[in-house]
Steps between C-alpha positions, in 0.01 A plus 500: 500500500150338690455151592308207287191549733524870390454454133284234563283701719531765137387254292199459628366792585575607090382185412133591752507806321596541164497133360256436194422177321806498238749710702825383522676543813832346581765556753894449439600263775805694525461857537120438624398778228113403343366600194156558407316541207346863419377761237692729346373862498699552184424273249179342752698137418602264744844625692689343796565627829732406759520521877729449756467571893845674621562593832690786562766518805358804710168492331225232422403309232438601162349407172722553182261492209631462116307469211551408120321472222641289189252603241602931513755430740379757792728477825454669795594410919393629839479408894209457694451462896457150586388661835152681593505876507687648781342690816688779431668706228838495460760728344885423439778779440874400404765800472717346240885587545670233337498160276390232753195741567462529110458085485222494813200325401192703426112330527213701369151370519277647243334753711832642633675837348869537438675872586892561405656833605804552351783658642466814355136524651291354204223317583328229305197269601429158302108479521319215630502183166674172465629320825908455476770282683840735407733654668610885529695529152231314353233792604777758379545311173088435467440906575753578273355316195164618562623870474777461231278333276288716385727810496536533146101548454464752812822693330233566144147496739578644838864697479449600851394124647838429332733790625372453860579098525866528282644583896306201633574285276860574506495464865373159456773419233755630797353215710521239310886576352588557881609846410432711820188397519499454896333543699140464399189367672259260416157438667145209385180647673250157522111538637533115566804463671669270256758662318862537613845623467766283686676579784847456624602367887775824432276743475497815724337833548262633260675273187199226508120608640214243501175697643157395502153640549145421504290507196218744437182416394538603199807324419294190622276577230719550255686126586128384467473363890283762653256305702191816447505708137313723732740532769705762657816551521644436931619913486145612415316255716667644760462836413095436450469319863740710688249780513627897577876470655333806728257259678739188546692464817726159475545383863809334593513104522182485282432338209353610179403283208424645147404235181753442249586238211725219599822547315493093477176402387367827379186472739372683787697549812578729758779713657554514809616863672685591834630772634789480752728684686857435513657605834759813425420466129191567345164400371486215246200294287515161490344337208377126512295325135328177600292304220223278556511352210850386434683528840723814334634676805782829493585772733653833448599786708478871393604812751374845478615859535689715279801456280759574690798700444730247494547073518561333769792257567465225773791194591470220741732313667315114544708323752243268628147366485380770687590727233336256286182606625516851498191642327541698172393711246556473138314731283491431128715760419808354716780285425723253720811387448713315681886408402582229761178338351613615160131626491338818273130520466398803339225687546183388365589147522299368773262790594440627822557270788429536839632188702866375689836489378455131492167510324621718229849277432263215435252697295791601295672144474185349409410691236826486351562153515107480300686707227797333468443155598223277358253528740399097447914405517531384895881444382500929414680384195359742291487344168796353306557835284564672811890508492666326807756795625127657501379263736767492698501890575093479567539226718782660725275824505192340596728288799629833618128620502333177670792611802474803511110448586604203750703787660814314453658787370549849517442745230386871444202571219379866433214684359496745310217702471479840256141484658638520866193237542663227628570425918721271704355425862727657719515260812720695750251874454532743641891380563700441208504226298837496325426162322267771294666795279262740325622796275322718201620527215424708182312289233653492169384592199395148352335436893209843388462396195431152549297630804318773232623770728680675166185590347255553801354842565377567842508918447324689276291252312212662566592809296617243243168334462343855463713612278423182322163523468480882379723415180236219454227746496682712267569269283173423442387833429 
């Protein structure tokens, strides 16, 4: 749960905003939840709602909200952030393959969408609405009723509606009887970052993905915190001061700035561009945001060239600090894992990175302790509904980690790349360096299409467009 100071802290800001001579609003000493007077859209009597601050182990704090009205008795719940909007965008994807996964607690802000895709392929999206604290089943079961419910009225009105979600809805009905129904996958898409599907300190490979990314201006709009109605969006302010790609020559070493909209306070800023050369690698840009207004700073790194034909696979051996401070290169496409560190970052995760070995261990452990610690907790308890076996297995990880960075002990991590945009300074070139291994590898099918190499044409287009645009033309005569 949160502290006394916490609810406290709630009370008054409800009480600052929403308190009216003749309200009633009263806390329960011991759960902390408040209730408040307010009008009910039904029957436009007086109705009671409830709050209570919960914070979530891997997560932040939330507000459950429950009203009730006695005089048509109405009821109806949701969650709220008790947190500002988040820099960035975030989306969560869970393959489901058995029952713990089934019981993992789902958050959905009201702004966020919901996609299932069953196992047979099926895929269906819950549209933005009501904000929900669940878990998986519950999103099964809620999707379920919402489609079985009105079947009997789409069977008279819309036969084909009905015949086409009988399948999905028996797909569902799998699910929830356990009745090979796995596996299936499970994703919340969430402009303002504060939605969630939890994770598990087990989980490997491409089971659990967290990936985030910037917000348009549009989708600032559209959250209501676009700084200028008459704004751009950062893509086509740079497209309008870049000027004709023919006449530009970037020099090496020099920086470029172009304006863009802070991602944290939604006002003016500017990006920062470099290009530099990487010694028996290639050419990168690095990308630097710095705010004026609000002190918002982020970097990102981005290579060039074409897709290649295959990934790239690169391991280190870190015996010692030296190794420590080898430079490298993490494009956003990689992923690192290490198994002496117990460590799997997939790709997408942190973005691109160029820095040390050191510098990106304690990027990584300090953004995971943020999400799974309370960032305010100097103890790292996280919370008393984090379980204590939990705790215990975070806390050995995180001391393996904090050595491993001390260079008290050896490990191996590798990146893996379907990009091949990733690099490992080599310190013993043009000799070998056999604390380095590098192979290709084929990428797999899941690697393109996450990539959108499945449906990318880079022959014959042209003709396509053409023949395109004569069946419009005949069409309209």
């Amino acid at each position: 749960m949160v502290s006394k100071a916490d609810n406290d802290a709630l009370e008054a800001q409800f009480e600052s905003q929403f308190q009216k001579p003749g309200d009633l609003v009263e806390r329960d000493e011991d759960t902390g939840a408040m209730a408040i007077e307010s009008l009910c859209m039904n029957c436009h009597e007086q109705g009671m709602t409830r709050l209570l601050l919960l914070r979530v182990p891997y997560f932040r704090d939330v507000i459950l909200e429950s009203f009730e009205c006695e005089h048509c008795n109405l009821k109806n719940n949701s969650i709220k952030s008790a947190g500002q909007i988040q820099e960035r965008g975030t989306v969560y994807t869970l393959r489901v393959e058995n029952e713990q996964d089934l019981q993992r607690q789902v958050i959905r802000s009201d702004v966020s969408s919901f996609k299932l895709t069953t196992k047979l392929g099926n895929e269906i999206e819950v549209p933005k609405g009501t904000g929900q604290l669940t878990n998986v089943e519950g999103m099964v079961q809620l999707i379920h009723e919402n489609l079985a419910g009105e079947q009997d009225l789409r069977k008279e009105q819309a036969p084909e509606l009905y015949n086409a979600l009988m399948p999905i809805i028996a797909s569902l009905e799998k699910i929830m009887t356990r009745e090979d129904a796995f596996p299936f996958t499970v994703s919340v898409d969430d402009l303002t970052g504060n939605s969630w599907i939890a994770p598990n300190s087990a989980d490997r490979g491409n089971k659990y993905k967290r990936h985030e990314y910037p917000r348009t201006h549009e989708q600032n709009e559209e959250l209501g915190i676009s700084a200028d109605a008459n704004a751009v969006s950062q893509e086509d302010t740079a497209q309008l001061d870049a000027g004709d790609p023919e006449d530009l020559d970037i020099v090496d070493g020099q920086v470029y700035s172009i304006p863009a909209e802070c991602p944290g306070c939604n006002k003016e800023a500017e990006v920062n561009i470099k290009k530099v050369n990487i010694p028996y690698f290639k050419e990168v840009l690095l990308f630097g945001t710095n705010c004026g207004h609000c002190g918002y700073k982020s970097s990102a790194i981005k290579t060039g060239g074409e897709v290649p034909e295959k990934g790239k696979r690169i391991t280190l051996q870190v015996n010692n600090q030296v190794d420590l401070s080898r430079d490298i290169l993490k494009s956003d496409t990689a992923g690192l894992y290490s198994p002496e560190l117990d460590l799997d970052v997939q790709p997408g995760t942190l973005g691109g990175r160029f820095t040390t070995v050191e510098g990106l261990l304690v990027e990584i452990r300090d953004q995971l302790k943020g999400a799974i610690f309370d960032v305010d907790d100097s103890a790292h308890s996280g919370g008393d509904s984090m379980i204590s076996s939990d705790k215990d297995k975070w806390q050995r990880f995180f001391s393996r980690l904090d050595q491993a960075i001390k260079g008290e002990l050896k490990f191996v991590i590798t990146l893996q790349d379907p990009m091949a945009s990733s690099y490992v300074q080599d310190l013993c070139s043009p000799a070998i360096d056999h604390q380095i291994t590098t192979e290709e590898y084929t990428r797999s099918a899941e690697e393109e299409d996450d990539l959108g190499l499945t449906d990318m044409k880079t022959e014959g287009y042209e003709q396509d467009e053409a023949d395109a645009a004569e069946t419009e033309a005949t069409q309209k005569e």
